[in-house]
C-alpha positions in Angstrom: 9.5 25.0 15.1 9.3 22.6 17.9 6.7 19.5 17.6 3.7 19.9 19.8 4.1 17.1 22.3 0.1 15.7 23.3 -0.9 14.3 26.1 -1.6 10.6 25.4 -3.0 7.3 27.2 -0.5 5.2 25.7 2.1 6.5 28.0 0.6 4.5 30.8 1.1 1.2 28.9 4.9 2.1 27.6 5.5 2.8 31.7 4.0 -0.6 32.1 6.3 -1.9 30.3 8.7 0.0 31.8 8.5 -1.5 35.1 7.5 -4.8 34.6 8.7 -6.4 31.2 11.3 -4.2 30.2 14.0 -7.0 31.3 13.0 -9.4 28.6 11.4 -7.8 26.3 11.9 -4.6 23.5 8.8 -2.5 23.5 7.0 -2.9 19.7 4.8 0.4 19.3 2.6 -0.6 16.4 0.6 2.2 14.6 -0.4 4.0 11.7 1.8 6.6 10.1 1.4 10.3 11.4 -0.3 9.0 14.6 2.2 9.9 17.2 4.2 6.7 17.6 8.0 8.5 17.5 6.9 11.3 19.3 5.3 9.7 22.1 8.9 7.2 22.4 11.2 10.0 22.4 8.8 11.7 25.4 9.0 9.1 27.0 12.7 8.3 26.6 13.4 11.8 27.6 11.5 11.5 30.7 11.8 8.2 32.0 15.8 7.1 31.5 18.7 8.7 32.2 19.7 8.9 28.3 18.7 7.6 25.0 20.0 6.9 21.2 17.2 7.4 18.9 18.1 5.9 15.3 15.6 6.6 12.6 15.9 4.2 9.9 13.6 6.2 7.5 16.8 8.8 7.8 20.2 7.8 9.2 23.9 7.1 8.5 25.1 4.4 6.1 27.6 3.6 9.3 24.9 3.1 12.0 23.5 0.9 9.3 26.3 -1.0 8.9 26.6 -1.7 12.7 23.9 -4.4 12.1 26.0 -6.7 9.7 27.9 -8.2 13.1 26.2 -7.9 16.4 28.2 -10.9 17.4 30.2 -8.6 19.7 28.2 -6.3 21.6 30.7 -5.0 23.7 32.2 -3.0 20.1 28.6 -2.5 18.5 27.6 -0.4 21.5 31.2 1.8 21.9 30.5 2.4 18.0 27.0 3.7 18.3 27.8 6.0 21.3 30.6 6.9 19.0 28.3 7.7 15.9 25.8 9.1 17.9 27.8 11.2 20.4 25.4 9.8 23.3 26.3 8.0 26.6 24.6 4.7 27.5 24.1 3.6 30.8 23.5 0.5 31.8 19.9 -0.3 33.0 19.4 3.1 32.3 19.3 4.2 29.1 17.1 3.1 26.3 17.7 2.7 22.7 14.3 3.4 19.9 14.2 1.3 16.8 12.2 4.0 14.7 10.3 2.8 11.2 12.1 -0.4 12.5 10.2 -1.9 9.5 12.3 -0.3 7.1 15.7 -1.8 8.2 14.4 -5.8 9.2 18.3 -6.9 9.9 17.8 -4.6 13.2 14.5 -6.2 14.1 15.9 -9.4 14.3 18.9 -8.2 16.3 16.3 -7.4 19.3 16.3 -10.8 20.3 20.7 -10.8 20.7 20.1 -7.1 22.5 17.0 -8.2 25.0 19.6 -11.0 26.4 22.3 -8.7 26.6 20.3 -7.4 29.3 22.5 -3.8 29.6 19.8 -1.4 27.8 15.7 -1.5 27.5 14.6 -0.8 23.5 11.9 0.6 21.9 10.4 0.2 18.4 8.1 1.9 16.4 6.4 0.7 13.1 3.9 0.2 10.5 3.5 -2.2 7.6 5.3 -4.6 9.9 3.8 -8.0 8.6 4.0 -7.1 5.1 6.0 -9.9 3.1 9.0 -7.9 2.4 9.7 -6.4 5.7 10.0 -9.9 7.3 11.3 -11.6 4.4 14.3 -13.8 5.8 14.9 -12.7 8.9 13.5 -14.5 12.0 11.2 -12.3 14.0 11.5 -11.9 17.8 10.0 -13.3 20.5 11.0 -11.1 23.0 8.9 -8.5 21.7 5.8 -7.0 23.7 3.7 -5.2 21.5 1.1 -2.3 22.0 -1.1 -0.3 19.1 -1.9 3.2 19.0 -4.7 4.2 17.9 -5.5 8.2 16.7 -5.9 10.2 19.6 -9.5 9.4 20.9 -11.8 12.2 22.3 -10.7 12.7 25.5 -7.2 13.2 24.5 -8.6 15.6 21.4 -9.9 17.3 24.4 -6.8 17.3 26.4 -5.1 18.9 23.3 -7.0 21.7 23.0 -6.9 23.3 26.9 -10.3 21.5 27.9 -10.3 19.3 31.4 -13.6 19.4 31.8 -16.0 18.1 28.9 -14.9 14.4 29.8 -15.6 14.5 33.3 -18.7 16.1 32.8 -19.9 13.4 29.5 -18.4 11.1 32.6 -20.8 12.2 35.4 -24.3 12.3 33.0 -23.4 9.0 31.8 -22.6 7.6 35.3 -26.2 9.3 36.8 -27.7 8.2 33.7 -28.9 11.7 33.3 -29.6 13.4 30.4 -27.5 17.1 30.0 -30.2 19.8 29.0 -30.8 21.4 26.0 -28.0 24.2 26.1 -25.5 21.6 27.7 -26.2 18.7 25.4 -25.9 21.6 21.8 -22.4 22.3 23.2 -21.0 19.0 23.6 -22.3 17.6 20.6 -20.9 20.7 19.1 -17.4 19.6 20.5 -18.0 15.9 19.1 -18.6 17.1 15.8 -15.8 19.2 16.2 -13.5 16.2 16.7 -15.1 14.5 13.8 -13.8 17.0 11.5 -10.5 17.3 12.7 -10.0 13.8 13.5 -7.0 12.2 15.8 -4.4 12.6 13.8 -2.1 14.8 16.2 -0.6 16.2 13.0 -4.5 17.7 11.5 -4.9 18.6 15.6 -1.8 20.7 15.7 -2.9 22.4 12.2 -6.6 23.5 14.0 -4.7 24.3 17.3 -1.9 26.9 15.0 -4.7 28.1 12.1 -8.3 28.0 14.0 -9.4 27.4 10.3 -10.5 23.8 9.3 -9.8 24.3 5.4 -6.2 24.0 7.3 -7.2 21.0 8.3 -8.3 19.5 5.3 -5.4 20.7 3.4 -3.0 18.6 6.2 -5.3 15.7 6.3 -5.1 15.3 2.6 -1.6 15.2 3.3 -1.5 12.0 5.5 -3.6 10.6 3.1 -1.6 10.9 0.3 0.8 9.2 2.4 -0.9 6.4 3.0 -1.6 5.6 -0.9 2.0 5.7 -1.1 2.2 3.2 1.8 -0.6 1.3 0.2 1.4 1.2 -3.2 3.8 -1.1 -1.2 0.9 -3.2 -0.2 -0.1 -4.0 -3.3 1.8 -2.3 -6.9 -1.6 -2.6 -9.3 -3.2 0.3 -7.0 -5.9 -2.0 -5.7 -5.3 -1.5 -2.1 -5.5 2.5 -2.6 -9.1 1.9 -4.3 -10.3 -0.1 -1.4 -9.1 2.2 1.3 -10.8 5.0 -0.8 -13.6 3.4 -1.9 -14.4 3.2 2.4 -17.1 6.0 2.4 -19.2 5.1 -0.5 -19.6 1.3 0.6 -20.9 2.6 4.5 -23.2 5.0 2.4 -24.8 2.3 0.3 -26.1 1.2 3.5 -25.7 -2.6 2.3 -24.4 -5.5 5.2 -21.4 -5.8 4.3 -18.0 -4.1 1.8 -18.8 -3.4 -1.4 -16.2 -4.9 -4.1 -17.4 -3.0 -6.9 -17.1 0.4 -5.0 -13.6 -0.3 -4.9 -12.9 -1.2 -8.6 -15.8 -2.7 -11.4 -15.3 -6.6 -12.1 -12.9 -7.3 -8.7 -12.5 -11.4 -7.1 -13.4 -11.7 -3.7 -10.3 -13.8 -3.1 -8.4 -11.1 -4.3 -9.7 -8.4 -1.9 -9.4 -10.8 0.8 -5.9 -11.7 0.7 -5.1 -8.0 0.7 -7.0 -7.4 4.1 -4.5 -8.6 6.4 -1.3 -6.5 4.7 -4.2 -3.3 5.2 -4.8 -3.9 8.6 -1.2 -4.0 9.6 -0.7 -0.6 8.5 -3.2 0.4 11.2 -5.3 2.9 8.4 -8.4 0.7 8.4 -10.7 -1.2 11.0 -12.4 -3.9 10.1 -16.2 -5.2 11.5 -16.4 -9.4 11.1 -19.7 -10.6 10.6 -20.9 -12.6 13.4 -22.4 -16.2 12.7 -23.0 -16.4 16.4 -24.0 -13.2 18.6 -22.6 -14.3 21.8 -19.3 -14.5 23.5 -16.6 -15.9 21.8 -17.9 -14.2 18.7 -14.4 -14.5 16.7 -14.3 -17.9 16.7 -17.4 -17.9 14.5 -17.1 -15.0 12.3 -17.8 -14.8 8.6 -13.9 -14.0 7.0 -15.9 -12.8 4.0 -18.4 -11.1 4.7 -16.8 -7.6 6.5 -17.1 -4.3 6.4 -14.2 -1.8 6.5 -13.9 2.3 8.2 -11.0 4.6 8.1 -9.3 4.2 11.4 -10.3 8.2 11.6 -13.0 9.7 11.0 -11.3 12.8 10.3 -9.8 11.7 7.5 -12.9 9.6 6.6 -14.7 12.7 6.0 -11.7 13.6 3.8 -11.9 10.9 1.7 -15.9 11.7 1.1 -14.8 15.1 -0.5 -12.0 13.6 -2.2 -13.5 14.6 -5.4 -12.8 18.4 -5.0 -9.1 19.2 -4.9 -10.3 20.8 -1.1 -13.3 20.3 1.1 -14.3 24.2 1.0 -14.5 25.8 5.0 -18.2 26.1 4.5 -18.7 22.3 4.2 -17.0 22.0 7.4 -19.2 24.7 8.7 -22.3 22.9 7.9 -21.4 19.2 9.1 -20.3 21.6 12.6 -23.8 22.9 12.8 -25.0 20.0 12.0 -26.5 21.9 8.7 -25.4 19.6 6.1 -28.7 18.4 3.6 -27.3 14.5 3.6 -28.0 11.4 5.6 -24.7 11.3 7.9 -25.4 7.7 9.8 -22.2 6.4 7.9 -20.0 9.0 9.2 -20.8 8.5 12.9 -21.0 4.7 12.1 -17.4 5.2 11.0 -16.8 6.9 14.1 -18.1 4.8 16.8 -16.2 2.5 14.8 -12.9 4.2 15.5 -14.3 4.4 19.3 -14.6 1.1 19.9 -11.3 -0.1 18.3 -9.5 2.7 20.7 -11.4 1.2 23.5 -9.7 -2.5 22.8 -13.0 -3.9 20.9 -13.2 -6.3 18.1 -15.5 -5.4 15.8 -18.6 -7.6 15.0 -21.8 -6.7 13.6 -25.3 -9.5 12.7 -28.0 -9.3 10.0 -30.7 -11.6 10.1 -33.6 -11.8 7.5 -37.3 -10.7 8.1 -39.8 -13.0 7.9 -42.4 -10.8 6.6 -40.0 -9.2 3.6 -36.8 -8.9 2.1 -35.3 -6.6 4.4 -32.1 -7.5 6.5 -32.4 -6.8 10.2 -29.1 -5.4 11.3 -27.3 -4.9 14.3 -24.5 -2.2 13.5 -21.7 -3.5 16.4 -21.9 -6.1 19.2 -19.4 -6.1 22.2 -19.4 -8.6 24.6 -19.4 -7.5 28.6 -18.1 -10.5 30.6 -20.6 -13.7 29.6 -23.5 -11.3 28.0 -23.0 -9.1 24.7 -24.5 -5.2 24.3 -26.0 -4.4 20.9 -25.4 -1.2 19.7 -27.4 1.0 16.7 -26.4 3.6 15.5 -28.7 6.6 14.6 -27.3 10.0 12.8 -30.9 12.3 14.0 -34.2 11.7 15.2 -34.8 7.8 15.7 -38.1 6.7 13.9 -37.4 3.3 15.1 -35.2 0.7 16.0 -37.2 -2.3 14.7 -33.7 -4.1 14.2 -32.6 -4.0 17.8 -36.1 -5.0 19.0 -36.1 -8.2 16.7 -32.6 -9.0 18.0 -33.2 -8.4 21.9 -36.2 -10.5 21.7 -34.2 -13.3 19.5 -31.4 -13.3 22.0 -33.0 -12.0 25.3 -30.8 -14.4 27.3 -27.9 -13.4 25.9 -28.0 -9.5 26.4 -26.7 -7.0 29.4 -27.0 -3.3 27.9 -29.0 -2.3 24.8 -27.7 0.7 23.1 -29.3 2.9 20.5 -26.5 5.8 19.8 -27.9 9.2 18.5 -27.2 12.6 18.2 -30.2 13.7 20.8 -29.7 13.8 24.4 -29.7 11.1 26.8 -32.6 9.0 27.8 -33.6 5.6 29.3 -36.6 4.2 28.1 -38.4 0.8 27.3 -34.8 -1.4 28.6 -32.9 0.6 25.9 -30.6 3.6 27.0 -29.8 5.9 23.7 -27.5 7.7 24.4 -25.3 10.8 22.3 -22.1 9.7 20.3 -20.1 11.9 22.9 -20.8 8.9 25.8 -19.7 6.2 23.5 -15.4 6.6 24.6 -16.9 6.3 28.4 -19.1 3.3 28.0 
C-alpha cells in the first residue's frame, strides 16, 4: 500500500533551504519519530532535484555502511554508492538523504567532507540526535542548518482530510474580531475536538482517514507510543524517562505550578529528573513550559531551570496516555470528549494542546505564578509570548469562564508590559473589558 503523502508547511522551509543555503550547508530535519520527517524529504527530493539516493540507516546494506570508513576519496565513494544503489547523481542536481542519521554517527560527521565537495546538496533526518551515544567521538558539523517538525498542526490536519475552508474562515472571524454564531461556532469546535483526538501524528491521521473509526486511532497511537518507551529506554536504561513521559497527564491534572516528581515515580531527586530533560526534549516527544522569574521580553534569560512543567508534543497521543490504564480507550470515550460529553474537568487537555500550538507556531514556552496576598492561593498565568517589546498573557479555560481573577491581578501588576490579553475557551468569540477570549480553534492563527 502506498504511504499517504500530506500536505505539510515544512516544505516551504526545506525549499528555503533549497535556494539559499544549500551550497554550504546539509539540511538537518529534526523531529520526533512517526511525525513525517522521511516522508516529507523523499517528497521533496522527488520533486525538487533531478535524482536522489535515499540510504536508511535504520535498514541498509553492510556495504553502503562500509563506504563511510574512507571518505578520503570522494571521487570512488560516490561511483560506489551509484553502484550500490543503482542511482545516477548529477552534479548540483541531485541530492543525497541521511535518514535516522543518528543511528550511523561516522556519516554525520562525514557531512562536513561532503558540504565542501560542493557536487551534491544532503539532507538528514533524526531524533535522539544529542543523546551521549550518538555523538560520542565524532565531531559534529557545522555546516549543518537545522529545522524541527513539529506534528501536523490544525490547518494541515485540515488539509489532510479534504477541508480548504475551516482555516480561512477561523482566519476571517479572528481577523474581524467577530464572533461565528451558534451553529457555526458548534461545528468548528466540533472539528477542533476532532483533531484533539486524533492528534498530528500523520501515521493516527491516515488510520481515521482509511477506518472513519477512532478506536482505530487509538489502537495506532498506542503504537507510536510504545515506540517512544522504546526510544526512551535508550534515554535512560532504569525506565525513568518512560515514567516521566507517562506520568505527563496526571501532573497537568493535579492542577499544581509546576511537574510533579512523584507522579512520575515515589521518592525521585530533582537533580535526577533534571539531567534527563535535555536527552527528552531532543527526541522531540515532549514540550517543555520554563517558569518565568521575569514576565517581560527576554524571558529565557531569567527562567527558573527547575521549576517546569512538561506536555506531550500531541495531544492526540496525550489523551492516549490518560487512558493508558485500559488496554484500549473504548469508541465511546472518544465519542464523549467529541461531543464534548465527557463528566471530567478537561482544562489540562486543551492546556496540553495550546501547548503543542504554540511550540508549532515557533514559541518558547513560559508560564508565572505569583502569590495572593489575601491567601495561599498561587495566581497563575498558564503561557506568556512576547510580541515585539510587549508580552500577551494567555489563560486557558476548558467551559464556561467563572473568572479570570489570575489574568486581572497580572495585567494590573504589569500593565506596561502587555499588548493582547487572552482568555482561551471553548465558547465563541468575544471582546470585552480589554480581554479578547477567544475559542481554542483561533489559537494556530494568532
Amino acid at each position: 500500500m502506498a504511504k499517504t503523502v500530506f500536505r505539510r508547511k515544512i516544505y516551504d522551509e526545506i525549499m528555503e533551504w533549497k535556494r539559499n543555503r544549500s551550497d554550504k550547508y546539509a539540511l538537518l530535519i529534526k523531529g520526533a519519530r512517526r511525525v513525517g520527517k522521511s516522508t516529507i524529504a523523499e517528497e521533496f527530493a522527488k520533486s525538487e532535484f533531478r535524482s536522489y539516493i535515499l540510504i536508511d540507516f535504520a535498514h541498509t546494506s553492510k556495504a553502503i555502511m562500509d563506504l563511510f570508513d574512507d571518505t578520503y576519496d570522494l571521487d570512488f565513494f560516490f561511483l560506489q554508492l551509484q553502484q550500490f544503489t543503482g542511482t545516477r547523481l548529477y552534479e548540483h542536481e541531485s541530492v543525497i538523504i541521511f535518514d535516522e542519521v543518528q543511528l550511523f554517527p561516522k556519516a554525520r560527521q562525514a557531512i562536513k567532507y561532503l558540504v565542501a565537495d560542493g557536487r551534491y546538496s544532503y539532507i538528514e533526518t533524526g531524533s535522539l540526535l544529542s543523546i551521549r551515544k550518538n555523538t560520542r567521538d565524532i565531531l559534529i558539523p557545522s555546516e549543518e542548518h537545522k529545522i524541527s517538525m513539529y506534528p501536523m498542526d490544525f490547518e494541515e490536519f485540515l488539509w489532510a482530510i479534504g477541508d480548504d475552508i475551516t482555516a480561512d474562515t477561523i482566519r476571517l472571524l479572528l481577523q474581524k474580531k467577530k464572533p461565528a454564531g451558534n451553529a457555526m461556532h458548534r461545528n468548528l469546535m466540533r472539528i477542533f475536538r476532532l483533531y484533539m483526538l486524533i492528534g498530528g501524528m500523520p501515521q493516527a491521521i491516515e488510520t481515521y482517514l482509511e477506518h472513519n473509526y477512532l478506536q482505530s486511532v487509538d489502537e495506532t497511537k498506542r503504537e507510536i507510543i510504545d515506540l517512544y518507551e522504546e526510544d526512551f529506554i535508550k534515554i535512560d536504561g532504569t525506565g525513568l524517562a518512560g515514567d516521566i513521559f507517562d506520568s505527563i497527564p496526571a501532573s497537568l491534572s493535579s492542577n499544581t505550578s509546576r511537574y510533579v516528581l512523584s507522579n512520575a515515580r515515589a521518592g525521585i531527586r530533582s537533580e535526577t529528573v533534571r539531567e534527563l530533560i535535555p536527552d527528552m526534549l531532543s527526541s522531540y516527544t515532549v514540550n517543555i513550559g520554563y517558569h518565568a522569574n521575569n514576565p517581560a521580553i527576554g524571558m529565557s534569560l531569567e527562567k527558573d531551570i527547575g521549576r517546569y512543567k512538561l506536555f506531550t508534543s500531541d495531544t492526540g497521543l496525550f489523551i492516549t496516555l490518560v487512558y493508558k490504564d485500559k488496554n484500549y480507550t473504548e469508541n465511546v470515550i472518544y465519542n464523549k470528549l467529541l461531543s464534548d460529553k465527557l463528566d471530567t474537568n478537561l482544562s489540562y487537555i486543551y492546556e496540553n494542546c495550546v501547548a503543542q500550538m504554540l511550540t508549532a507556531k515557533g514559541h518558547n514556552l513560559f508560564y508565572y505564578t505569583m502569590p495572593s496576598l489575601s491567601s495561599n492561593h498561587l495566581y497563575e498565568i498558564d503561557f506568556l509570548i512576547s510580541v515585539g517589546d510587549k508580552i500577551c498573557p494567555i489563560e486557558v479555560k476548558s467551559g464556561n469562564y467563572r473568572n479570570h481573577k489570575s489574568l486581572d491581578v497580572f495585567c494590573d501588576t504589569f500593565s506596561n508590559r502587555i499588548k493582547d490579553r487572552y482568555v482561551v475557551h471553548t465558547k465563541d468569540y468575544k471582546w470585552e473589558n480589554g480581554i479578547h477570549y477567544i475559542p481554542v480553534y483561533m489559537v494556530p492563527f494568532l
